[in-house]
N, C-alpha and C positions, 0 to 999 in steps of 0.2 A: 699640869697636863696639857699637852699640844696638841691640835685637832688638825683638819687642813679640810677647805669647803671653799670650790670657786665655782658655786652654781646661781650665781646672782650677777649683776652689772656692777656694783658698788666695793666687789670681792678687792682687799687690801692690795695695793698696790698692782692691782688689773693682773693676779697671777695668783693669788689665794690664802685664805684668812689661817694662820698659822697658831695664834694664842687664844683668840677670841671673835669670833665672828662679828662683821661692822654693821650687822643688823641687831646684837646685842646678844647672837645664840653664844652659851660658854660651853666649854670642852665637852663637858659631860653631856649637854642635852645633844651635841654634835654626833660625840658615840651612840645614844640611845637612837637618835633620829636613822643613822650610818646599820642599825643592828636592824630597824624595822623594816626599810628600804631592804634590807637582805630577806627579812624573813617573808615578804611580801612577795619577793620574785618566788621565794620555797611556793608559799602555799600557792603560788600563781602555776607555777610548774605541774601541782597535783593538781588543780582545775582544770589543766589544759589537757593533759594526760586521761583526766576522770573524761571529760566533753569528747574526747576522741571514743571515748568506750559508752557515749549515749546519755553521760550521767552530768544532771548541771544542778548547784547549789548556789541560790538567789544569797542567803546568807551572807554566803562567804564572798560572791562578789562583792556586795558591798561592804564589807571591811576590808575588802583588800585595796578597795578604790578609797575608802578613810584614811587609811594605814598609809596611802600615798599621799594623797592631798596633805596632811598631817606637816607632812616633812616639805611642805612649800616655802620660801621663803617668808616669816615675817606670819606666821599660822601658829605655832604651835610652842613655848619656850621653857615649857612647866615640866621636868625630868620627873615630877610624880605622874602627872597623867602620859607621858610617854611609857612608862614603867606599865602600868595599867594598862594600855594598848599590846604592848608585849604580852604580858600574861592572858591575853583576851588570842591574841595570835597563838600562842603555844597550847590554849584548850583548844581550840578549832583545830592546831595540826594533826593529834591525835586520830582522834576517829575521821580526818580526812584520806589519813594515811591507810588506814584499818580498810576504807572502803574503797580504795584505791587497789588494794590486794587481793580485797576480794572481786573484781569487778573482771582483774587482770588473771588469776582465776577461771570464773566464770567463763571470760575469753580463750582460756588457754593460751592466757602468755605471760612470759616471766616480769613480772615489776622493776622496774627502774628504782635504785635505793636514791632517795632525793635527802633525805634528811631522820633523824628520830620522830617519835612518837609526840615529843614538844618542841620539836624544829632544834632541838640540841641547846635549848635557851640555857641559860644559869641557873642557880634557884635564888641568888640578891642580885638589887640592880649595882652592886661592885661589881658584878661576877657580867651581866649583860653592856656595862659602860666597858668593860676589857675588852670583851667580843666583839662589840663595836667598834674597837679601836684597830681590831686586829682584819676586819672586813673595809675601813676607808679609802678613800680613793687615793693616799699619797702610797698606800701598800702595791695599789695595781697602776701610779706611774711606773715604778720599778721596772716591775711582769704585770702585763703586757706590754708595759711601755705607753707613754703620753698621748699617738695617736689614735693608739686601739681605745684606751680606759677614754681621750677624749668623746670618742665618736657613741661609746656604750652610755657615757655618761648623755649625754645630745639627746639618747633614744630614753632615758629614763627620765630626763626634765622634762621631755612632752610627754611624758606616759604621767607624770605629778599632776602638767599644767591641765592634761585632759581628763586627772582624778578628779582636779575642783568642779569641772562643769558637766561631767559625769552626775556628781554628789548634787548641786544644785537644781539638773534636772529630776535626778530621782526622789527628790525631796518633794516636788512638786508631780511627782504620779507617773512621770513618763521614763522610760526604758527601754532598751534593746537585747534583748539576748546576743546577737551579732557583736555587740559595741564590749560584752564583755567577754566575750568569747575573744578577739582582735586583744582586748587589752591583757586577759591571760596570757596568750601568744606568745604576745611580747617579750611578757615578765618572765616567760618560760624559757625562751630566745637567750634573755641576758642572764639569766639562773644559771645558763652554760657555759657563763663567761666568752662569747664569739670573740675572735681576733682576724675573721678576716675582714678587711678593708672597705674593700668589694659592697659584700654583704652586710655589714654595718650599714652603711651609705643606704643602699637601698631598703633595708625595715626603715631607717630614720623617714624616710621620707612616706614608709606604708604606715608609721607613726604620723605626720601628716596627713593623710588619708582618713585614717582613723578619727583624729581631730576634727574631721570636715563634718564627719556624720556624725560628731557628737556635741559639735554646735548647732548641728540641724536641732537636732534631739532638745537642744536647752532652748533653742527658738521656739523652736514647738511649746515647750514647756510654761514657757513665762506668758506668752502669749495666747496658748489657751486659757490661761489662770488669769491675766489680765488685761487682756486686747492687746492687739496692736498699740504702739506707741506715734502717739501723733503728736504736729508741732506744736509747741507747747510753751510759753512764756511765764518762765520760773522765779520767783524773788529770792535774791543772793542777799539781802541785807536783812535782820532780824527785826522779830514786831514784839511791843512788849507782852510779858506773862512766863509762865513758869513752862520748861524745855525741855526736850531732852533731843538730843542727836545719836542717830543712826550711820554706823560708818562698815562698810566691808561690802558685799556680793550680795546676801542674798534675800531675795525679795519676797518671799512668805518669813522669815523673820520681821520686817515692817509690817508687812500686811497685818500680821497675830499684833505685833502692838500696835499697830493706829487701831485695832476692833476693841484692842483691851483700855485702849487709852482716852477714847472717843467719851464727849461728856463729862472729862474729870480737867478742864481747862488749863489742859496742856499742850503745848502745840510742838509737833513732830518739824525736825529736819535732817536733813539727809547730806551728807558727808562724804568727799572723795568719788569711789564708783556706784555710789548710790545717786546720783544725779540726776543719774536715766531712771531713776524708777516715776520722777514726777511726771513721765511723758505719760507712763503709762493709764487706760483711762480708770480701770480695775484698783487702781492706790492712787491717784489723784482724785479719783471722787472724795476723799478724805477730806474737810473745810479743814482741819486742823493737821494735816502737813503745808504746811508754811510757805517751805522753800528749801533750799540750799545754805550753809553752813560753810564757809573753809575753803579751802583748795586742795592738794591733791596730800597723799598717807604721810609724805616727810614732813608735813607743818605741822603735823596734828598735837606735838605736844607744847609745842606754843598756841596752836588755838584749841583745844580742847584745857588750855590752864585757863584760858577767856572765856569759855564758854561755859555761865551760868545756870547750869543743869545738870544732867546725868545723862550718859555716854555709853552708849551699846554698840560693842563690837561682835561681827554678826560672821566673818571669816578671814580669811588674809589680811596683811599690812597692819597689824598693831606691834606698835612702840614701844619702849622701857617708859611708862605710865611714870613721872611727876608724881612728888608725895601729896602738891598740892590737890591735884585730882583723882588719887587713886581709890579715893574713897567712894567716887562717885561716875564711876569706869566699871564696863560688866562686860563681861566676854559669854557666848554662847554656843553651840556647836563646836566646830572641830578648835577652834582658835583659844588659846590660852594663855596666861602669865603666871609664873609664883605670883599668890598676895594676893590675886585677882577674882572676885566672887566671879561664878560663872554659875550660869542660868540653864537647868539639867531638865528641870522637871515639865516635860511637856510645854516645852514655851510660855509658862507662867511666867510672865516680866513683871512682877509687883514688887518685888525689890527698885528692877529698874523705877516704876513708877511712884514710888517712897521716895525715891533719890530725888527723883525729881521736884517734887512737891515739897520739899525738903530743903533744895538751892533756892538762889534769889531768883534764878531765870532775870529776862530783861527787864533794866525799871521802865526802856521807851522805846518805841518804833525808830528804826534808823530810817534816815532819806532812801525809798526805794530806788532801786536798783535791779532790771532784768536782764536775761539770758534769754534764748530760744531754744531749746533741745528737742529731739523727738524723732529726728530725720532720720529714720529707722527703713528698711527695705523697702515697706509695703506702703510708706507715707512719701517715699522720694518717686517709686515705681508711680504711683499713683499721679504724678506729672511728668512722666518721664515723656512724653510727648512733647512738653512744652520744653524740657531740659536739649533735648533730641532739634527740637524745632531752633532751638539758642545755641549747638553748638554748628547744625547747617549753616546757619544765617552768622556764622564769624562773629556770633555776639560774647560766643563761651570759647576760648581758645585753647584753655587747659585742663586737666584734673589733679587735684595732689592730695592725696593721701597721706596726711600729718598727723601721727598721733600714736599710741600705745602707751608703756608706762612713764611715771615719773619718777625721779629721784633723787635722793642730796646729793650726789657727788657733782662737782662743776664740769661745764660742757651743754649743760642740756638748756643754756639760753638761747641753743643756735636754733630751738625749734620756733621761741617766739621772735628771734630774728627775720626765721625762716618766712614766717605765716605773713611776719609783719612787709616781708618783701614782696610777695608772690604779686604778683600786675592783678590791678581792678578787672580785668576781663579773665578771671580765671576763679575757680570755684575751689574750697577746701572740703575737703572727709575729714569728720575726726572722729578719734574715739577713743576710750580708755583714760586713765587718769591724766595721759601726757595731755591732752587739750587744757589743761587749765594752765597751762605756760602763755593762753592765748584767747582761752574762751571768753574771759570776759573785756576783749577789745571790742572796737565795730570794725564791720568789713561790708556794710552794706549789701547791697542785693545787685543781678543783674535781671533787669525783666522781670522783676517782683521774685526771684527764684536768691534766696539767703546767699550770699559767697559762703558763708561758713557753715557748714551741716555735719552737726554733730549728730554718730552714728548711735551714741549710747556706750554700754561697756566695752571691755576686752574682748566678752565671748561677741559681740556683734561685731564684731571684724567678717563674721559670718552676712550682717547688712552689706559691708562694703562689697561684699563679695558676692552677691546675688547682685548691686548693682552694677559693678563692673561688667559682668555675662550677661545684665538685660541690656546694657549700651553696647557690646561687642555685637550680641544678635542682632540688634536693632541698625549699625551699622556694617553687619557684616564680616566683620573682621576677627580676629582673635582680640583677646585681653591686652598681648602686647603689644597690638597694632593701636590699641587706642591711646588719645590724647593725653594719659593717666601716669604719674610718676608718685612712688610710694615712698615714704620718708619714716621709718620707723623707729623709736626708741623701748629699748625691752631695759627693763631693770630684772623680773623671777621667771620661772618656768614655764606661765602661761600665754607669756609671747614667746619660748622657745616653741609651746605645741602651732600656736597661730602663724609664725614663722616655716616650719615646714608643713603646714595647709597649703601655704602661698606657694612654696617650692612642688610640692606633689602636685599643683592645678598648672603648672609650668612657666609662672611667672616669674617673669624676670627685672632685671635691673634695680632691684631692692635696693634703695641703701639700709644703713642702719647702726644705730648712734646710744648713747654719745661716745663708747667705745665699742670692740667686737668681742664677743664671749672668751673666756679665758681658759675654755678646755677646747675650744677649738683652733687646733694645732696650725702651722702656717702648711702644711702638706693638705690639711682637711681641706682648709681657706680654701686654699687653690682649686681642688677638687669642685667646691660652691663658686666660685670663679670663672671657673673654666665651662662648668655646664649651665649655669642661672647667671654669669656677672654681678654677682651677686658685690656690696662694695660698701666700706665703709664711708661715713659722711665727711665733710670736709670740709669746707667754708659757705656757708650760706650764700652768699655773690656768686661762688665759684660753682654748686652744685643745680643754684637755680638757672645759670647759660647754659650749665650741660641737658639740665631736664627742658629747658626750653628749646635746645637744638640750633 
């Protein structure tokens, strides 16, 4: 069976994965994933339809915002629990539909037929793998054509990348009615298949928009639940005793096991985009989170085959699991694998912590070794005087903003080229997994102020971006007038949504690497060219004279 999926950076020959997905998704999970993306726009259509007529279902937004993240790259690969998801969609459409008619009705107005009673599913997942085959994207290069299906696909990887941080804030208590009303919209929007150009363009970037307030939303989130993140001097080398590693988003999954794990002399470390949680003060009061583990999701099955312990994957970026390790690898929320136990029952991780106590963990303390992280909005704002005061005084001449995802395909050494170039009078952003091309260099300080300031995750791109607007106020200017050059690399959908944040705030001269998306068409390009300059990366020498001017 042949699939086709180029919604990742690493997609087969930079044009799209034809036999087998290069993140390890095969045909069939392709169709079921290709079938829920569909049914999710259906039920997104009768939310959007229902909210015009007064009527709103907390429910069903969030399975619809699952039912997206789900389909993230490198989230989800288990065709049983996507099957399961479907038939959880197909009872939900029924009586949404029922109440959709009667609502319309009530109004005195004729209903819109969006779909059957079970979203017109199969009754086997043969019968929903076809359907999915028959809704993929190589069906609508055909009709509409590569620019249109490009520009629809653009608006549905940031509607994905803004289900994750969506899911992460609602997990932690905070929500917007507005945030999912915008993300129905959408799903409503592309349920009609749009073709024109125009209009395309412009949701993609109210998609941007959307994403901005829904990083606020997970800022808010994390940081009520556990402070602000301050800077913070973290150990990247391990101590001995029995382990277990924490790797994916999200951070009340650690929190539940460091409270469960606390006292049974284990000691917790943190994995990829979990780096940032050590900033935080709310899970760094923990004695027994450690430190940091590894580098960025593409090592992890050579250091997760090293690392003596047990291994909880907590959401996006897991691997085809190693037989050496599979036994002691546990997936939790939305992320899954065939093989892979996964931890269902109210965050009881006692499996996980049997695993653990179970390995050898370390026989001895490696020579320590630290990092700094933590440069977070409200830790950087917080001297933003003296930063203000250093770039007056011709002490600080630049900005550059390095970082987003990482990934195996080659190219992406030109970041740590990059970083390793930039002049000592010049300061770094980073964030996301892409900094570990570079984090653990030194880049010393200017005026006791770190060159290198790591911003935390993906979704704090939302930091860099509250600190860009207090330096443009504080100088006057716009974002683009300042001394700031942004250098981005996206591997999945969550730098597509952070991508058009940037573009909706009107920022310009983005590059962005190590190649350019492969549904966006070179007519699109141009479009993003023409109005943001927007440019792919080039040579490190060559890209650092032109950001230097």
């Amino acid at each position: 069976m042949n699939m086709f999926c180029y919604q990742c950076e690493q997609t087969a020959k930079g044009t799209g994965c034809t036999v087998a997905g290069v993140c390890g998704k095969d045909a069939e999970t392709a169709a079921l994933q290709d079938m829920l993306v569909t049914v999710a726009k259906r039920l997104g259509a009768y939310s959007h339809r229902l909210r015009q007529l007064g009527v709103t279902d907390r429910q069903t937004d969030i399975f619809i915002v699952e039912a997206m993240f789900t389909t993230v790259t490198n989230v989800n690969f288990d065709p049983a629990r996507l099957e399961q998801l479907l038939r959880k969609a197909a009872k939900i459409a029924g009586p949404l539909k029922k109440q959709y008619e009667q609502q319309c009705k009530q109004a005195g107005k004729e209903p819109e037929s969006l779909c059957g009673d079970d979203c017109g599913l199969a009754d086997t997942v043969e019968g929903m793998i076809e359907q999915g085959r028959s809704f993929g994207i190589d069906k609508r290069l055909e009709d509409p054509g590569p620019d249109v299906t490009g520009l629809q696909e653009l608006i549905t990887y940031s509607l994905k990348g803004s289900a994750a941080y969506i899911d992460h804030a609602q997990i932690l208590g905070i929500e917007d009615e507005g945030v999912y009303a915008g993300f129905n919209e959408m799903l409503s929007y592309l349920d009609g298949n749009p073709t024109d150009v125009g209009e395309l363009t412009a949701m993609a970037l109210k998609a941007g928009e959307l994403n901005l307030k829904v990083m606020e939303l997970l800022d808010k989130a994390n940081t009520d639940s556990y402070g602000h993140p301050e800077p913070t001097q973290v150990r990247v080398t391990p101590v001995a005793g029995k382990c277990i590693l924490v790797s994916g988003h999200d951070l009340k999954d650690l929190d539940e096991l460091l409270m469960q794990t606390a006292g049974k002399g284990i000691n917790v470390y943190t994995h990829g985009e979990m780096l940032p949680c050590l900033a935080y003060p709310g899970l760094k009061k923990y004695e027994h989170l450690v430190g940091n583990y590894g580098g960025a999701w593409q090592d992890q099955r050579k250091e997760f085959d090293e690392f003596p312990g047990a291994i909880l994957m907590t959401t996006n970026c897991i691997q085809k699991p190693k037989e050496t390790y599979k036994g002691r690898i546990f997936t939790t929320g939305l992320v899954a694998w065939p093989g892979v136990k996964h931890v269902i029952d109210n965050r009881d991780f006692s499996p996980v912590i049997d695993a653990a106590l179970a390995a050898d963990g370390f026989a001895e303390d490696a020579p320590e070794k630290t990092i700094t992280i933590g440069f977070a909005h409200n830790a950087v704002l917080g001297v933003a005087d003296k930063v203000i005061e250093a770039v007056k005084a011709g002490n600080i001449r630049h900005f550059f903003l390095i970082g987003g995802c990482d990934g195996a395909k080659p190219g992406r050494n030109y970041y740590t080229e990059l970083a390793q170039a930039v002049p000592d009078d010049c300061v770094i952003l980073t964030l996301a997994c892409g900094k570990y091309r570079f984090n653990k260099l030194e880049f010393g300080d200017i005026g006791g102020i770190p060159r290198l300031l790591d911003c935390g995750q993906c979704n704090d791109a939302y930091s860099a971006i509250q600190i860009a607007v207090a330096l443009a106020g504080a100088f006057d200017c716009g974002v683009n007038d300042l001394p700031l050059s942004m250098v981005l690399s996206w591997y999945e959908q969550k730098a597509i949504c952070i991508l058009l944040t940037l573009l909706h705030l009107g920022i310009k001269d983005i590059r962005i690497g190590p190649t350019l998306p492969a549904f966006i068409t070179p007519p699109v390009l141009q479009v993003l060219v023409d109005k943001f300059n927007i440019m792919p990366v080039s040579t490190p020498a060559e890209d650092l004279k032109a950001m230097l001017g």
